[in-house]
Steps between C-alpha positions, in 0.01 A plus 500: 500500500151413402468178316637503102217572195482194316529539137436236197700551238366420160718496199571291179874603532707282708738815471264775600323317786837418603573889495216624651460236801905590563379884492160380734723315730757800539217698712432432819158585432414215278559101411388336201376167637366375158568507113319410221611522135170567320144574599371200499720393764430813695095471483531172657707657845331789467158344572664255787725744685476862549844742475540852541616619189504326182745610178405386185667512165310600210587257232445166584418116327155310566351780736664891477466769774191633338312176474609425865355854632169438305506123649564652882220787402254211415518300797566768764848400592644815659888555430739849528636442179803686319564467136870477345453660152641570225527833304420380180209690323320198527649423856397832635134437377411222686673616794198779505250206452669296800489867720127435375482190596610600822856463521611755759810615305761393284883501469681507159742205440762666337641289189862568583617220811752742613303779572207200673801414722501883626444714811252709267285236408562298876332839628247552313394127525503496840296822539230426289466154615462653854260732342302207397523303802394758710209576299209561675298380125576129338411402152123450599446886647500635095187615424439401097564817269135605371429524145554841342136540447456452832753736619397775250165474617630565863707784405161639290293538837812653690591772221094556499517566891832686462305735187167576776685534813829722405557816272750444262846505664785757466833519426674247350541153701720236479475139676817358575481074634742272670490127555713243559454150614157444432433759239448326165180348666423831675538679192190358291297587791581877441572530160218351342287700704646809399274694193637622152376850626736507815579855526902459552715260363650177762848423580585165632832371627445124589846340613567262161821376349554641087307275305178419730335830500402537114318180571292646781448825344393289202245310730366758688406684174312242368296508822435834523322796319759731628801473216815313695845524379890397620621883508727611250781739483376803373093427526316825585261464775151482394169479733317145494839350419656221717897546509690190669885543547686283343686201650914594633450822418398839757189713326493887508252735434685782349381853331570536131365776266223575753380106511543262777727197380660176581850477557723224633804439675721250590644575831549198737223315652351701804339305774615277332301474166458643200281682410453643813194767568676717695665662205138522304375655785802724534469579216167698511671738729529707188192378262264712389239317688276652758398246679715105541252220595780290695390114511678223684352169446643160626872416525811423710782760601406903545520608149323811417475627840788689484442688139088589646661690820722674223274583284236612771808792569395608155156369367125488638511105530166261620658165582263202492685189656385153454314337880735217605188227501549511115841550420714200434756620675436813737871665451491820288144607590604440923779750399276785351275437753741581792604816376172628523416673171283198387159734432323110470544161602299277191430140458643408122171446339405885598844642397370612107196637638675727771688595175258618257303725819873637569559581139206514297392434154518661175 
């Protein structure tokens, strides 16, 4: 058995560090060999000793998580750090800004001590802190989000190079995007890349629990010139429109009165989250697109691979995986890429571009 990852626990709640080093302890895997109960009393070991994985509550006295990450971002202290959130409007905003901070993912703390106690939660705890630990990025690998003007002045020169070089595409296109662990940050390195005048509207299925993913579709729009919004039931798909699936539930695209639409359905988690991306990309099977612009960026687990070989029985699919130097953690873009229908193997920052060439502009 190779030695145990050694975790710091840091937590104003006797009772929830109590829970979570109890849940830590349980897995062979790991040992919490220090606790602190706020961030000031986590900077201090954090610049003497050096752990493996780090989980940090939110909400803290004297120093909270985000001061802490901007305090270990300042002086270069490198950490794998997981946040424990909550899903509070509020809550699930500056979980995005510790993912930005470079947090390499989050668990919710659910408010109810029975369900904390549970094999649901255990599970999920355990995997993502193994997700973090494992991490091939720490809080120091995030490269800072560019202003929009910035970004919009990128995206200018590629849709001018896209306008020269191609003919205007045809058929209708859709782009359809997974992520996982890793994703939020992954995301505004796509998104805001992406122009108003994308010629097909974007699908995105980033494993969140309810609550979190307005907040992200709420950041992302305000960084981008593309319009971003958390899918909902019943929105007609439109072309330079970002649609993100909402948190617990599965998104569909569906056919209604000649338009494409988004469903959703609440069938039981599958590969174990929800939403899961094989059902958006099953889903296509029977769109009315031409052409499905598959792309699998950073995350843990297999999801998606399955619904792309599906919907390749069906659809003419280019799949554009995510290279493993720059995903946080190389687990859902490995799995597309062994199947072999992966048309290109990207690092993140060219993801958009590959985008806009495969789908044009209006």
């Amino acid at each position: 058995m190779a030695d145990k990852k050694k975790i710091l626990v840091v937590d104003d709640s006797a009772l929830m560090r109590r829970v979570m080093c109890d849940i830590i302890n349980s897995d062979e895997r790991f040992e919490v060999v220090e606790q602190a109960y706020d961030g000031e009393a986590a900077y201090k070991l954090l610049k003497e000793k050096q752990y493996d994985g780090v989980v940090l509550d939110v909400n803290m006295p004297k120093i909270n998580g985000i001061q802490l990450l901007r305090m270990l971002q300042q002086d270069k202290i490198r950490a794998h750090i997981m946040m424990a959130s909550t899903d509070t409007h509020d809550g699930a905003a500056v979980t995005m800004e510790s993912l930005e901070l470079g947090a390499i993912d989050f668990v919710e703390k659910p408010a109810n001590i029975v369900y904390l106690k549970g094999d649901e939660f255990k599970a999920k705890f355990l995997d993502v802190l193994y997700a973090v630990v494992t991490s091939r990025h720490t809080n120091l690998s995030s490269v800072p989000v560019l202003p929009r003007h910035k970004q919009e002045e990128h995206t200018q020169s590629l849709v001018n190079l896209v306008r020269k070089s191609k003919p205007a595409v045809g058929g209708q296109k859709i782009v359809a995007i997974a992520c996982s662990t890793g994703g939020p940050k992954a995301l505004q390195s796509v998104v805001p890349r992406l122009p108003a005048e994308l010629a097909a509207p974007v699908l995105i299925v980033q494993h969140m629990p309810k609550g979190f993913t307005q907040s992200l579709a709420e950041r992302l729009d305000t960084l981008s010139a593309i319009k971003v919004k958390e899918a909902a039931e019943g929105d007609v798909l439109e072309n330079g429109t970002v649609y993100l699936a909402r948190g617990g539930m599965h998104m569909n695209v569906t056919s209604k009165a000649g338009k494409a639409v988004i469903t959703y359905t609440d069938e039981p988690p599958r590969e174990s989250v929800k939403p899961c991306a094989n059902y958006m990309y099953e889903s296509l099977k029977t769109s009315s697109y031409s052409q499905v612009v598959c792309v699998v960026l950073t995350g843990m687990g297999a999801d998606g691979t399955k619904g792309i070989v599906n919907l390749k029985t069906a659809k003419n699919i280019h799949v554009i995986a995510q290279d493993e130097a720059s995903s946080t953690v190389y687990g859902m873009p490995r799995s597309i890429a062994h199947t072999g229908l992966v048309d290109q193997v990207v690092p993140l920052d060219d993801v958009a571009q590959e985008i806009i060439m495969n789908v044009g502009v209006k």
